[in-house]
C-alpha positions as CSV (number, residue, x, y, z in Angstrom):
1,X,-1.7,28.3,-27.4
2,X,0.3,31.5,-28.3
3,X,4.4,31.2,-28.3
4,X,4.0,33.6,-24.8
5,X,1.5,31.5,-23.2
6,X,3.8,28.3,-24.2
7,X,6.9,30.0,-22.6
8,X,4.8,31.1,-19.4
9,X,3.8,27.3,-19.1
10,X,7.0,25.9,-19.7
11,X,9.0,28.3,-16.6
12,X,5.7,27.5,-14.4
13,X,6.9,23.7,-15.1
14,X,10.6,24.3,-13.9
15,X,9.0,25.9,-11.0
16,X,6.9,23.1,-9.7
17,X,9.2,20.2,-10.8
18,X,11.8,22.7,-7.8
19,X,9.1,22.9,-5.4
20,X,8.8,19.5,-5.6
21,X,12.1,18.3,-5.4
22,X,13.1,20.7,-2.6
23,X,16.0,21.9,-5.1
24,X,16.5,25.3,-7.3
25,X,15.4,25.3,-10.7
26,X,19.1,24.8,-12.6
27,X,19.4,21.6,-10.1
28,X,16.7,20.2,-11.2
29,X,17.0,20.7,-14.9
30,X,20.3,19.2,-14.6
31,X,19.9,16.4,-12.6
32,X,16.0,15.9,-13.4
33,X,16.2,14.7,-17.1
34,X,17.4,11.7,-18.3
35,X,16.7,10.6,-21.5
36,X,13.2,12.8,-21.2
37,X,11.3,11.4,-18.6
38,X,11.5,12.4,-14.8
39,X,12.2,8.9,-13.2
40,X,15.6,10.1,-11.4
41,X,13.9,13.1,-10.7
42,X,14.5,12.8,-6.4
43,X,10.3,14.4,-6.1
44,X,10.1,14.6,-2.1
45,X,7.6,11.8,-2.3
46,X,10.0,9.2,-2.7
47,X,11.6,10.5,1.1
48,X,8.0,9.5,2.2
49,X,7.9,6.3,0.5
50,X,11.2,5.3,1.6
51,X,10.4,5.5,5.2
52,X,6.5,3.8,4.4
53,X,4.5,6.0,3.3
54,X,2.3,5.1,0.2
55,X,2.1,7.9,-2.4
56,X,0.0,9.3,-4.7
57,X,0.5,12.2,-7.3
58,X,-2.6,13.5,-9.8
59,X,-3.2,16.3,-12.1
60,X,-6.6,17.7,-14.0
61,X,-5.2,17.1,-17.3
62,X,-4.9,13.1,-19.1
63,X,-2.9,12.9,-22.3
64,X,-1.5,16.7,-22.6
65,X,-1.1,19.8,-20.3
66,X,0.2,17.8,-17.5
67,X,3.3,19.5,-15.3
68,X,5.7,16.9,-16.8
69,X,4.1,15.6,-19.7
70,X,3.6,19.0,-21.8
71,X,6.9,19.4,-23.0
72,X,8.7,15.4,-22.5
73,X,7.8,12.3,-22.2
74,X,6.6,12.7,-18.1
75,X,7.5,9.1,-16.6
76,X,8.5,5.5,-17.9
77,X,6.6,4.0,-15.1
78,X,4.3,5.6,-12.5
79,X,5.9,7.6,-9.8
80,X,3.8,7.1,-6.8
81,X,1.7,4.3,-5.8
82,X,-1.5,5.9,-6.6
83,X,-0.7,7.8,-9.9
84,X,-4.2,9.9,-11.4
85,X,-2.8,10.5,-14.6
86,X,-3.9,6.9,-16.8
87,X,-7.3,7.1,-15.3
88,X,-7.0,10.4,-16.7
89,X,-5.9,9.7,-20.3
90,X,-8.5,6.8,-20.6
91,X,-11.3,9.0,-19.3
92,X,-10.5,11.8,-21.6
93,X,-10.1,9.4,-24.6
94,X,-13.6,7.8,-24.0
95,X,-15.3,10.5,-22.6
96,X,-14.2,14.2,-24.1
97,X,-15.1,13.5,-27.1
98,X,-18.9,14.5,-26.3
99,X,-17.4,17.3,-23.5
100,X,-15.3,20.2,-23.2
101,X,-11.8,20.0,-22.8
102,X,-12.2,20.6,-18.9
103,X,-14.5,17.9,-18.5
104,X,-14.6,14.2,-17.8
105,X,-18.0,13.7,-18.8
106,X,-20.5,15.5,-17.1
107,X,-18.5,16.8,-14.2
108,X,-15.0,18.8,-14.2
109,X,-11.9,17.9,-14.3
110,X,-10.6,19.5,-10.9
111,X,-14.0,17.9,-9.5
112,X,-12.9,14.2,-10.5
113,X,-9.4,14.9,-9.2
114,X,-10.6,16.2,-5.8
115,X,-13.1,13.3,-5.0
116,X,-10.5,10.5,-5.8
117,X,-8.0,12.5,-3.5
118,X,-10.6,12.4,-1.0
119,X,-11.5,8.8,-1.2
120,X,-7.9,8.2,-1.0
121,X,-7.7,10.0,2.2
122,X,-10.4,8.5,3.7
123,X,-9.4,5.0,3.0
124,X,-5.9,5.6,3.9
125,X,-7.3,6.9,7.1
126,X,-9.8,4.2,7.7
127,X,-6.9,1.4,7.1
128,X,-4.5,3.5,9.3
129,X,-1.9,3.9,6.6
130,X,0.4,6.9,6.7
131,X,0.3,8.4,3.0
132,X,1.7,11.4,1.1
C-alpha cells in the first residue's frame, strides 16, 4: 500500500471511530486511546447495551485492514456481544491461503459478513430480542 493510500486509510479510520462514537474526530483521538486499544472508546453501542440491547459489530477484513486494527492493537476483549472479527481471523488463516485476499474460501468476504448479519437478525427477531 502506497504512503498516500496509507494516509487516506488512516483519516477514513478517525472518521468512522467519530461516527461511531457520536463525537468529533480530536475527541475521540483523545479520549479513544488508551494504551492502543479502543476499550474506553464510548462506541454508541454500548448506550444500546446498557439499556438491553445485545450488540454485535463485524468487518470484511480478519487479522489486518480492520477500522481499528490497521494501525493499533483494536480491542483487549470483544466489544459487542456478537463480535465478527475472530471468526474472521481464523477463517482467513485456514482458508486464504488457497483464495484471494477478499475471499473466505469460495465466497467473498462482504458475502460472509452479510449472511451472519442476516442470521443474526433473524434470530434476534425470531427470539424477540431487541439488538443493535
Amino acid at each position: 500500500m502506497s504512503d498516500m493510500n496509507m494516509s487516506q486509510s488512516f483519516a477514513r479510520m478517525w472518521h468512522v471511530a467519530a461516527a461511531l462514537t457520536s463525537r468529533s474526530e480530536n475527541e475521540t483521538k483523545s479520549t479513544c486511546l488508551k494504551n492502543r486499544v479502543f476499550d474506553e472508546c464510548p462506541f454508541v453501542w454500548k448506550n444500546y447495551s446498557e439499556r438491553g440491547y445485545l450488540t454485535s459489530f463485524g468487518e470484511d477484513s480478519g487479522k489486518e485492514g480492520g477500522i481499528f486494527v490497521t494501525y493499533w492493537k483494536g480491542f483487549s476483549k470483544p466489544p459487542t456481544d456478537f463480535y465478527f472479527r475472530p471468526y474472521g481471523v481464523f477463517t482467513e488463516e485456514k482458508l486464504r491461503k488457497d483464495w484471494t485476499d477478499v475471499c473466505y474460501g469460495p465466497r467473498l468476504a462482504w458475502e460472509v459478513l452479510l449472511n451472519y448479519a442476516q442470521k443474526l437478525a433473524y434470530i434476534m427477531n425470531k427470539e424477540d430480542q431487541r439488538y443493535f
